[in-house]
N, C-alpha and C positions, 0 to 999 in steps of 0.2 A: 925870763922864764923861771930861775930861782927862785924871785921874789916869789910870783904866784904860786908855783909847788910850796912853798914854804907855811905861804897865808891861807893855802887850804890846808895845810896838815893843819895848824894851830886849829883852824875853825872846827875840822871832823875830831880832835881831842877834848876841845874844850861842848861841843855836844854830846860826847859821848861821858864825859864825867857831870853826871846831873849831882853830886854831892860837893857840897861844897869845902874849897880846901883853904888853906893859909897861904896868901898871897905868897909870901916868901919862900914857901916849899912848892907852890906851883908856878911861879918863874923860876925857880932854877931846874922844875921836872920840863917844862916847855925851851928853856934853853938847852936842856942835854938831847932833848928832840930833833930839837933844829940840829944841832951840830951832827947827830945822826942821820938826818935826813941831806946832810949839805957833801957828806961823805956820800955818803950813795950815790949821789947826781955826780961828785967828779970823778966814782970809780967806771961810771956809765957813759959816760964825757971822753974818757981815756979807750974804753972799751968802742967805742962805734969809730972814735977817730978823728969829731968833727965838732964843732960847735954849732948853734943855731945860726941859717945861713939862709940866703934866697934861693929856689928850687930854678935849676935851670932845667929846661925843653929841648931834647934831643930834635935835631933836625937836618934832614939834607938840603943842599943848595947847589942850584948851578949857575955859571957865569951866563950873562944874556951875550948873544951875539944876534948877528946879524946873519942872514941868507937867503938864498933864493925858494920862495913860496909858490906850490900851485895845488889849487884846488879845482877835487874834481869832480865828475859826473855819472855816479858809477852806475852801468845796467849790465841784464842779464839779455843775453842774445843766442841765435844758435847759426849755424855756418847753415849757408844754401849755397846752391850753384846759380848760377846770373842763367844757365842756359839748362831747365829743367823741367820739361816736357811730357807728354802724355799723349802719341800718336791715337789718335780713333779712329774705326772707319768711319768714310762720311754716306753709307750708305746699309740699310739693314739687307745681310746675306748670309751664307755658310763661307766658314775658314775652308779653304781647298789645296792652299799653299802657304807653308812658313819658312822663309827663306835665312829665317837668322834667331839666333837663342842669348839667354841669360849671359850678359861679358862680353856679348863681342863688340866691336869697335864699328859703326856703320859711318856712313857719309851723308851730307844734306842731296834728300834727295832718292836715296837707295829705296826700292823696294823691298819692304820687308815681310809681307801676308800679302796671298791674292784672296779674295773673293770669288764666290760665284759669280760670273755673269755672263753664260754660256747664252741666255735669252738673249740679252744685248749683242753678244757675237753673231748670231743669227740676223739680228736686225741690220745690225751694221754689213754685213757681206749682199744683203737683200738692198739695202742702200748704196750702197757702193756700185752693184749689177744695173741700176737705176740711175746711178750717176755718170756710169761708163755709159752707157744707153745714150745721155741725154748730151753728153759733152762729143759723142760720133753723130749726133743731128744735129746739132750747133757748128760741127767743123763741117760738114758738108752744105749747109744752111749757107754758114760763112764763104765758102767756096763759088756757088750760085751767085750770093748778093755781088761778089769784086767781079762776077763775069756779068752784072747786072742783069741775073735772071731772080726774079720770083720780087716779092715785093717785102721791105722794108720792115713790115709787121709780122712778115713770116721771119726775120732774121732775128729779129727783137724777143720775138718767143722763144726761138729755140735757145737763145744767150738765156735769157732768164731763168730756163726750165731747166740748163747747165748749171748755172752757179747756186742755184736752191737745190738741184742736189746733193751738189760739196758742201753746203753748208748742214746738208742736213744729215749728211755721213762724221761732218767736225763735230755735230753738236750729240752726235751718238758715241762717238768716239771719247769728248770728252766725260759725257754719263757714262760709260766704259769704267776712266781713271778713278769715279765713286769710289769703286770697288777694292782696288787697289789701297793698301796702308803705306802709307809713304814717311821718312822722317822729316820731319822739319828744320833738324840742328844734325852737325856732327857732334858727335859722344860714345857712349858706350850706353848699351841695353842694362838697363836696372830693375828692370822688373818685366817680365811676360805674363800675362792673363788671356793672352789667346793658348786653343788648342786646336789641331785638327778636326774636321767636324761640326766646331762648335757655331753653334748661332750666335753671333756679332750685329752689334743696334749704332749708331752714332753715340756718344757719350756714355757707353756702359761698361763696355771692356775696353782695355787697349793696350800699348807698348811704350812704359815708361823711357826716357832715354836723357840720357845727365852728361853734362859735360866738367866730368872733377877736373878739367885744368884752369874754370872758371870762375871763380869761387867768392863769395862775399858771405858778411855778416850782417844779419835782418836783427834789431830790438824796437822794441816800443819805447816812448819816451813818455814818462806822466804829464799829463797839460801846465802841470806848475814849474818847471822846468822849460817851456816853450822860448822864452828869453833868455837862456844859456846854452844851449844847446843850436849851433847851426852848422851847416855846411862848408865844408874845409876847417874846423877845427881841429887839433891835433886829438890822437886817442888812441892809447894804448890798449891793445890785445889780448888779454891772456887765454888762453886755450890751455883749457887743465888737463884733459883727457889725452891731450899728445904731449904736453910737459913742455908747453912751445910760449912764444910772445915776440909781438912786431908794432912795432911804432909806423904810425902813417896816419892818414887822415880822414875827416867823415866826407865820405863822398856826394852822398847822399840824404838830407832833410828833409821831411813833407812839409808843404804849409799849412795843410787842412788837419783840424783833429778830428780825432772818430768820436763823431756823438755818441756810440756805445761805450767804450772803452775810455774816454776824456783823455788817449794820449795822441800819438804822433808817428811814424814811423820813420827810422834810419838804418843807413846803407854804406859797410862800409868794406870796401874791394879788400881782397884777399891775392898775396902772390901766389903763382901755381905751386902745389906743395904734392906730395904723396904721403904724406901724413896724414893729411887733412880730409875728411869727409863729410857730407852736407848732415844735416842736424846733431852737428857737434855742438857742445855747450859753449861759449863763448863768454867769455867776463870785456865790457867795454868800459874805460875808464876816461872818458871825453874831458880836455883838460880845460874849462870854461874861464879860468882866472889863473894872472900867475902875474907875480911882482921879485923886482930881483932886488937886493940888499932890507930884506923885511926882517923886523923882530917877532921871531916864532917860541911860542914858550907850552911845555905841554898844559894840555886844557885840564888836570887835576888840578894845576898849581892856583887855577883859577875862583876865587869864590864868589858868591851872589849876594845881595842884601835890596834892601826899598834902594839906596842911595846909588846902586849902580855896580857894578864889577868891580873885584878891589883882589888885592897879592899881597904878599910879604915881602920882603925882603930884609938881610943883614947887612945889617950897618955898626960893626964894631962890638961883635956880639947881643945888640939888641935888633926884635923884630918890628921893622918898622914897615907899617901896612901905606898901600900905594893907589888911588882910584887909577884905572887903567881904561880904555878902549878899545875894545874887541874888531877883530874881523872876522872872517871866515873861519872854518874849523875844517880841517882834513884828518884825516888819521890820527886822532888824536893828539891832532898839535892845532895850537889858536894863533892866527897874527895879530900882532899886538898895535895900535894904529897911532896910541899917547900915552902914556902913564909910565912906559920905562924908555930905559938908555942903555945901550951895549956897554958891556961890564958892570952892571946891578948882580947883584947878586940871591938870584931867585930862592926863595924856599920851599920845594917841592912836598917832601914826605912831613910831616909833622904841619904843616900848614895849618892845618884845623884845630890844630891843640894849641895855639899861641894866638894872644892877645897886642896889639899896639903896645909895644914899650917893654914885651916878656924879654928876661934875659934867655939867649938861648946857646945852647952849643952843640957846633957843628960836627956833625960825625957820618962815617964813609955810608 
């Protein structure tokens, strides 16, 4: 570097004097130059500290180990009840009776609204008077025939003209229970839309009823995921909204995907909690892969090129680059499958600023 500082002072002096001088009075004005010029450079030499040197590459590193890898299958789901219902009536009439309100706890079974069906009441006591009728001519009928009076086709009538009555009081009786709203599950009442009053159709109003000590979590699953994703794998929980998380497993898998949506549905059972309420948000993180003694190294450390995947690493303060093979990637960590050995030592931050063969130095 002298040299050159030196050889261009001489050149921008010797352009800048276009007159011409006496050889021997401009070698020795070029000589007192140089020795001015050479003082310079060592008082500036002295002042920084350092002489001309090779630029080293601040970089961090970490040691490779080994551990246990799992990757996973994260979706978004929301909590239902396995047992969550919508009583209807099964028959259009007026509300006349509500036997139960918003909270309370009913049983499979209970009646909970009656209907109108004061007409069918009528019918049925008019059949019944009909049935009573017809079951006192068949026992007196029957009475006759064992004393072998009257004839065999008079007994056979009045038996038939008995039991079609009863049948025809059971089959009013049970057009009757139409009316009535019944539950189908024990739970608790979550929602009422009946009132007193009010006109009630099959399928229009009715009495929601949930049972919160039943509880699972419903996600879709994308159709490209169909192969990682099945039943009984492990998969963790998280539940934001309650500040909660449970390990247990996918209960539940469909085989069929929905040609609207291209995914799949999963189901995965819930302990009984009181925390927990159905359309809560739900994070599932189904664990599809996992391998124990893996080298995992974070995925910045990672670079790309035409020739393949490739790293650094320090070897003696030089960086010396490494083709590698990739696995999986979870949270921002890669499993590494060839390319390193436990105790390499990775070079993470600085990665992209250094070259094959850079000298570099490592710092915290």
């Amino acid at each position: 570097m002298k040299k050159a500082l030196l050889l261009s002072a001489m050149v921008i002096l010797a352009a800048c004097n276009n007159k011409p001088k006496d050889p021997k009075a401009e070698l020795a004005d070029l000589k007192k130059q140089q020795s001015d010029i050479a003082a310079k450079i060592a008082a500036l030499e002295t002042q920084t500290g350092k002489t001309d040197s090779v630029k080293l590459t601040d970089v961090s590193v970490v040691e490779v180990k080994t551990s246990n890898f799992t990757n996973y299958v994260q979706l978004q789901g929301k909590v239902d009840a396995q047992d969550n219902v919508t009583a209807y009536p099964q028959a259009p009439g007026t509300i006349i009776n509500l036997y139960v309100k918003a909270g309370d706890h009913v049983n499979k079974g209970q009646i909970l609204a009656q209907l109108d069906n004061s007409v069918l009441k009528q019918q049925i006591a008019q059949a019944e008077t009909q049935a009573n009728l017809a079951n006192t001519v068949f026992q007196r009928q029957k009475n006759l025939w064992d004393q072998k009076i009257g004839t065999e086709v008079q007994f056979l009538q009045a038996q038939a003209q008995a039991q079609g009555a009863q049948k025809q009081v059971a089959a009013l009786r049970e057009q009757a229970d139409l009316y009535r709203i019944t539950s189908p599950i024990s739970g608790t009442i979550d929602q009422m839309d009946l009132k007193l009053g009010q006109a009630a159709s099959p399928g229009a109003t009715g009495i929601r009823i949930v049972n919160a000590d039943n509880l699972k979590v419903k996600a879709d699953v994308p159709e490209s995921y169909a192969t990682r994703v099945k039943q009984g794998q492990d998969v963790l929980v998280l539940l934001p909204d309650a500040n909660d998380s449970l390990k247990t497993k996918v209960t539940f898998a469909a085989k069929v995907i929905d040609p609207a949506s291209r995914s799949f549905g999963v189901e995965v059972k819930l302990p009984s909690t009181k925390t927990l309420r159905p359309n809560m948000t739900a994070i599932l993180k189904i664990a599809d892969y996992s391998k124990a003694n893996s080298i995992v190294v974070p995925l910045k450390a990672i670079q790309k090129s035409e020739m393949g995947d490739y790293v650094f690493v320090n070897e003696g303060g030089i960086a010396k680059r490494k083709t590698v093979k990739t696995g999986a990637t979870y949270n921002s960590q890669t499993e590494i499958l060839d390319g390193l050995k436990p105790g390499d030592q990775l070079i993470t931050a600085g990665a992209s600023d250094v070259e094959d063969g850079d000298k570099i130095k490592v710092v915290q």
